[in-house]
C-alpha positions in Angstrom: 191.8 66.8 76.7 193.5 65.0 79.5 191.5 63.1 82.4 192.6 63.1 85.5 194.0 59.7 87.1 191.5 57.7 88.6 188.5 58.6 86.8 187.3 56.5 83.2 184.5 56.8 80.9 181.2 55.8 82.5 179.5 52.7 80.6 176.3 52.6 79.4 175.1 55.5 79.4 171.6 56.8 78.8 171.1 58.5 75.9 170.7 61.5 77.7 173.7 61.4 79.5 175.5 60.3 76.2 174.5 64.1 74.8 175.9 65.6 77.9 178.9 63.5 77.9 181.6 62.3 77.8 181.1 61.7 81.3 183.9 60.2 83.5 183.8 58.2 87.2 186.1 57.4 89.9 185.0 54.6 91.7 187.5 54.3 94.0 186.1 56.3 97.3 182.1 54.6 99.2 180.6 56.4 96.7 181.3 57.3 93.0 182.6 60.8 92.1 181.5 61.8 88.2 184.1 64.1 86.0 183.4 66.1 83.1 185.4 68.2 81.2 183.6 71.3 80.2 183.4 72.0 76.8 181.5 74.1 74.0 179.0 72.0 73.9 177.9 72.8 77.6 178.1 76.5 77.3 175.4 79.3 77.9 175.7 82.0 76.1 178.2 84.0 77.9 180.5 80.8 77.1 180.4 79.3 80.7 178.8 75.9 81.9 175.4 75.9 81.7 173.1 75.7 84.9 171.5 73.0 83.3 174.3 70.8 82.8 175.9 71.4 86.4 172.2 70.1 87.6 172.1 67.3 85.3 175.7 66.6 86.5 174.8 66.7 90.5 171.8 64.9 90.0 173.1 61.5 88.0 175.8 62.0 90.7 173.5 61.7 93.8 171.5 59.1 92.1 174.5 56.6 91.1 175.5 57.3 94.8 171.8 56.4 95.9 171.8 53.6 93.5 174.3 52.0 95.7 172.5 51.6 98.7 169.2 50.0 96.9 168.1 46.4 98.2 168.2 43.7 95.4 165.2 44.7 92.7 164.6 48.3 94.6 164.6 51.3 92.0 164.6 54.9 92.7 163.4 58.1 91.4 164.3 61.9 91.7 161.7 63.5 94.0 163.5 66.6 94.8 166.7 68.5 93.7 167.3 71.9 94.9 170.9 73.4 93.6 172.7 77.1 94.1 175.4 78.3 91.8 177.9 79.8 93.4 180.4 80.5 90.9 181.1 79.7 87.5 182.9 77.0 85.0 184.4 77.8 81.7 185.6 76.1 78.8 188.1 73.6 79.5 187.4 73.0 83.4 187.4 70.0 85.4 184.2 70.0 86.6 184.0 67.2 89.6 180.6 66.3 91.2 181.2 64.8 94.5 178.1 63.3 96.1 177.1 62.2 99.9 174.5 60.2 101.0 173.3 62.6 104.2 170.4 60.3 105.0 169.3 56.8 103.9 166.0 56.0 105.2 163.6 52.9 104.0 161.6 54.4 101.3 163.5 58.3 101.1 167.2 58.8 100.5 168.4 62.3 100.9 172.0 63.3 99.6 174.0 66.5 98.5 176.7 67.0 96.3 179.3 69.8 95.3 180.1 70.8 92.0 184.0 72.2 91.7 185.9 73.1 88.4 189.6 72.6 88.9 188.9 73.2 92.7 187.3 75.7 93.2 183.3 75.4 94.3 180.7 76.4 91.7 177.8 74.7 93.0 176.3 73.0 96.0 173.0 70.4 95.2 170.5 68.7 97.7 168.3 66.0 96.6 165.7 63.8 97.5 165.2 60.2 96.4 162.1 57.9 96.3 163.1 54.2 96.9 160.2 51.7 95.5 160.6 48.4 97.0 160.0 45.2 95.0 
């Protein structure tokens, strides 16, 4: 299926994200914008995207946004993630997760991000990050 222009593969992947994947990125805004497109594979059983992979989705989006802002040898963790569903994806959709960094403190980040399929909103995400300094 075709990707849109601007986005490519992500590299090394986890091996989580490699069963959820392919998973694209457009790298070309301050923060990186993941792509998916949905397919069988990330159905429920009504045949539309499941909640599960829309959360995965928002949440390796906030945190490769997050990731960005890290001093040199800093990690970070997941602390929180809240997300409502607020329409649904089907089979086919491009599925965008667009992420924003709401808050960057010294040891929490908090950001949001909103899930669309070919436009059209279908989920909105807020997380928390822990930051662990060197």
């Amino acid at each position: 299926m075709e990707v849109p222009e601007g986005f490519e593969e992500v590299g090394a992947a986890s091996p989580f994200t490699e069963t959820v994947g392919p998973i694209y990125v457009n790298a070309s805004g301050s923060v990186p914008v993941l792509g998916i497109r949905v397919a069988s594979h990330h159905a429920n059983r009504v045949g539309r995207a499941h909640g599960g992979m829309l959360t995965t989705l928002a949440d390796i989006a906030m945190s490769r946004a997050v990731v960005g802002q890290l001093p040199p040898g800093a990690t970070m963790t997941t602390a929180d993630l809240h997300i409502a569903f607020l329409d649904a994806a089907g089979d086919g959709q491009w599925l965008v997760a667009t992420p924003r960094l709401d808050r960057v403190g010294r040891t929490l980040i908090h950001a949001s991000c909103q899930l669309t399929a070919d436009g059209r909103a279908v989920a909105q995400a807020l997380g928390c990050f822990s930051v662990r300094m060197p």
